[in-house]
C-alpha positions in Angstrom: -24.4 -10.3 -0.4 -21.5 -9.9 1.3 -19.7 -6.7 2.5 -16.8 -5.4 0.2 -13.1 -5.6 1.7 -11.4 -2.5 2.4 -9.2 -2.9 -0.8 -12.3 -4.1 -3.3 -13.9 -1.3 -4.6 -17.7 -0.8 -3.4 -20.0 -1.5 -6.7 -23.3 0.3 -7.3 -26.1 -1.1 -9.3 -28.1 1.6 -11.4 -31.1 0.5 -12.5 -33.8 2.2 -14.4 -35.9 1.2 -17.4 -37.5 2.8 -20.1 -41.2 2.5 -21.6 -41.3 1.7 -25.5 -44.3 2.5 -27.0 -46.1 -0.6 -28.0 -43.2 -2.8 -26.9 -43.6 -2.5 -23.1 -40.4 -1.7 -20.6 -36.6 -2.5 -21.6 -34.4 -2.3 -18.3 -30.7 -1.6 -18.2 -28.2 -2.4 -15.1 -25.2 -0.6 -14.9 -22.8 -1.8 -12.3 -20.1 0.6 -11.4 -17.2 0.9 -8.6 -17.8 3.8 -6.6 -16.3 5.8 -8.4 -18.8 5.7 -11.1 -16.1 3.5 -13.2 -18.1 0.9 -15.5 -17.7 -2.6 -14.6 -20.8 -4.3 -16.3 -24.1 -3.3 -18.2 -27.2 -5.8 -19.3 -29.9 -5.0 -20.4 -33.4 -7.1 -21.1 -35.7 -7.3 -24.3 -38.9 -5.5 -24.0 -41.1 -7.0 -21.5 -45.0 -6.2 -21.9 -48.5 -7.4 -19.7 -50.7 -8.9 -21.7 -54.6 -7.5 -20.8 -55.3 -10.5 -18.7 -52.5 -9.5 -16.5 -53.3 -6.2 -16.6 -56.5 -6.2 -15.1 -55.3 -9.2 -12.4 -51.9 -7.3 -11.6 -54.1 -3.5 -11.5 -52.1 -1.4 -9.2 -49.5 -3.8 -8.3 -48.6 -4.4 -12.2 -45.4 -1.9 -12.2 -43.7 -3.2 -9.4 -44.4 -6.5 -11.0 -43.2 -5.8 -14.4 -40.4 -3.3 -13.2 -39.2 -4.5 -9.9 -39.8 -8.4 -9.8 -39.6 -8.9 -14.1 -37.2 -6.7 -15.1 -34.9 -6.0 -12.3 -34.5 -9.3 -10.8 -33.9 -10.6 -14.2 -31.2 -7.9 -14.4 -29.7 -8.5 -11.1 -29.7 -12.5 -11.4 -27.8 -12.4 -14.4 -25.1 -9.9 -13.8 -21.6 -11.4 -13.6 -20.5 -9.1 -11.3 -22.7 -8.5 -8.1 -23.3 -4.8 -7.1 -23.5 -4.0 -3.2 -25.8 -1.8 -3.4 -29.2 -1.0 -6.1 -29.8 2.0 -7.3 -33.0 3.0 -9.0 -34.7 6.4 -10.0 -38.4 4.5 -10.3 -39.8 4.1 -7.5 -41.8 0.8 -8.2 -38.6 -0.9 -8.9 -37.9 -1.0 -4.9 -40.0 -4.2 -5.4 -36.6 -5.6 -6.4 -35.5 -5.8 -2.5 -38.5 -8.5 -2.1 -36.3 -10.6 -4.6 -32.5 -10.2 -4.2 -30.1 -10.4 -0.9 -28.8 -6.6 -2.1 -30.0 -3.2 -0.9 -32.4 -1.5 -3.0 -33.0 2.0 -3.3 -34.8 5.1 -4.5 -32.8 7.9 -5.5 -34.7 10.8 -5.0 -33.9 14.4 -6.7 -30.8 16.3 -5.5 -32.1 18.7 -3.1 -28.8 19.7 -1.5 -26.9 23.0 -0.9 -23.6 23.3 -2.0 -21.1 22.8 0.5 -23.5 20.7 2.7 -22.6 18.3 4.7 -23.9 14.5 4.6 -26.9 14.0 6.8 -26.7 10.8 9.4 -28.5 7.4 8.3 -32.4 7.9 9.2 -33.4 4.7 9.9 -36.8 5.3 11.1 -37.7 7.2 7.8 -35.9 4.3 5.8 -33.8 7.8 4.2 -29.8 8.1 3.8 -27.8 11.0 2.2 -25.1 9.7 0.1 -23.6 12.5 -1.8 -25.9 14.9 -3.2 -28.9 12.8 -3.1 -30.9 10.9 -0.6 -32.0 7.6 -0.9 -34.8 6.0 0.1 -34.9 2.4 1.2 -37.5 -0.5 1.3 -39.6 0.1 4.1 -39.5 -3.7 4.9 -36.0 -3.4 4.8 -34.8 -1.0 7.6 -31.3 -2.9 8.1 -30.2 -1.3 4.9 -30.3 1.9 5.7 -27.2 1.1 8.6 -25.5 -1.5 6.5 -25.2 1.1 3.7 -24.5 4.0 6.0 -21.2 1.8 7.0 -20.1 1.9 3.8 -21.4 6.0 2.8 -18.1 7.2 4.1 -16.6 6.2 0.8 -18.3 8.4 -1.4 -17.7 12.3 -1.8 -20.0 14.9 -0.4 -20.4 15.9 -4.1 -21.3 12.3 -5.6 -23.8 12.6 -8.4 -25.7 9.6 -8.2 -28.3 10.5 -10.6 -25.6 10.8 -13.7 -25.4 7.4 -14.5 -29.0 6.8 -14.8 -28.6 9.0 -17.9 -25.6 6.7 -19.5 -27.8 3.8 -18.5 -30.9 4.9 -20.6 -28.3 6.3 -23.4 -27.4 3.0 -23.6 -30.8 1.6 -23.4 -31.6 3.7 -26.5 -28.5 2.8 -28.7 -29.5 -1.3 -28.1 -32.9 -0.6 -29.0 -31.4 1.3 -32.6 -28.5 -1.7 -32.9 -31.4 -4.4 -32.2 -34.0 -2.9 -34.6 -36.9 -2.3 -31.9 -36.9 1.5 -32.0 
């Protein structure tokens, strides 16, 4: 993926996905400029392990399901490419092992008001970008520096844990509109 041009607006992936009982996962992707402005949503049918893989996927069955399934799925088919992967599940970091894009955890806000962005922590894979840090692939060091590049775009006050809300709202209406709720 390449680098966005001064003038282009940086796009965000958010990516999260939602467990339906008996159904298995449904994943949304919401790209968005930086500004949080929608550009794009998709969204997959539910996706559920049988037993058999159940038992041969044990621990490593989210990340398949979530990160590999569901998000590269999501990602592959999305018109318009986002720089940068958001998710708030962990296991869909898996996602990085499959796409050319950043990928990376948002983890809670846990800032003070008025605080200023922390530096790029590349050893701890960790990156402040508005009001939340992110957490990065651990194979994937380099994204933590190409990303911080790019961080002085966003406002100290970004909320970067709002659209994951719109993203499962949305999630929720296509399962009501498609008849699966």
């Amino acid at each position: 993926m390449s680098a966005p041009t001064k003038q282009e607006p940086f796009r965000l992936g958010f990516l999260t996905a939602i467990e339906v009982p008996e159904k298995g996962y449904v994943g949304g992707l919401l790209v968005t400029t930086h500004h949080g402005r929608p550009l794009e949503f998709q969204c997959t049918l539910p996706v559920k392990a049988n037993p058999t893989q159940e038992i041969l996927y044990g621990p490593t069955l989210g990340p398949f399901i979530l990160g590999e399934l569901i998000g590269g799925a999501l990602v592959d088919k999305a018109g318009i490419k986002p720089h940068l992967v958001l998710t708030d599940q962990e296991q869909i970091l898996e996602l990085r092992a499959h796409v050319n894009s950043p990928v990376a955890f948002v983890q809670a806000d846990g800032s003070e008001p008025g605080k200023k962005r922390v530096q790029a922590v590349a050893a701890t894979g960790e990156l402040r970008l508005g009001r939340q840090m992110l957490r990065f692939h651990a194979a994937h060091a380099e994204d933590v520096e190409k990303i911080s590049v790019e961080s002085a775009r966003f406002p100290d006050d970004a909320d970067l844990s709002e659209p994951f809300v719109r993203v499962r709202e949305a999630l929720q209406e296509a399962l009501k509109v498609g008849g699966l709720r």
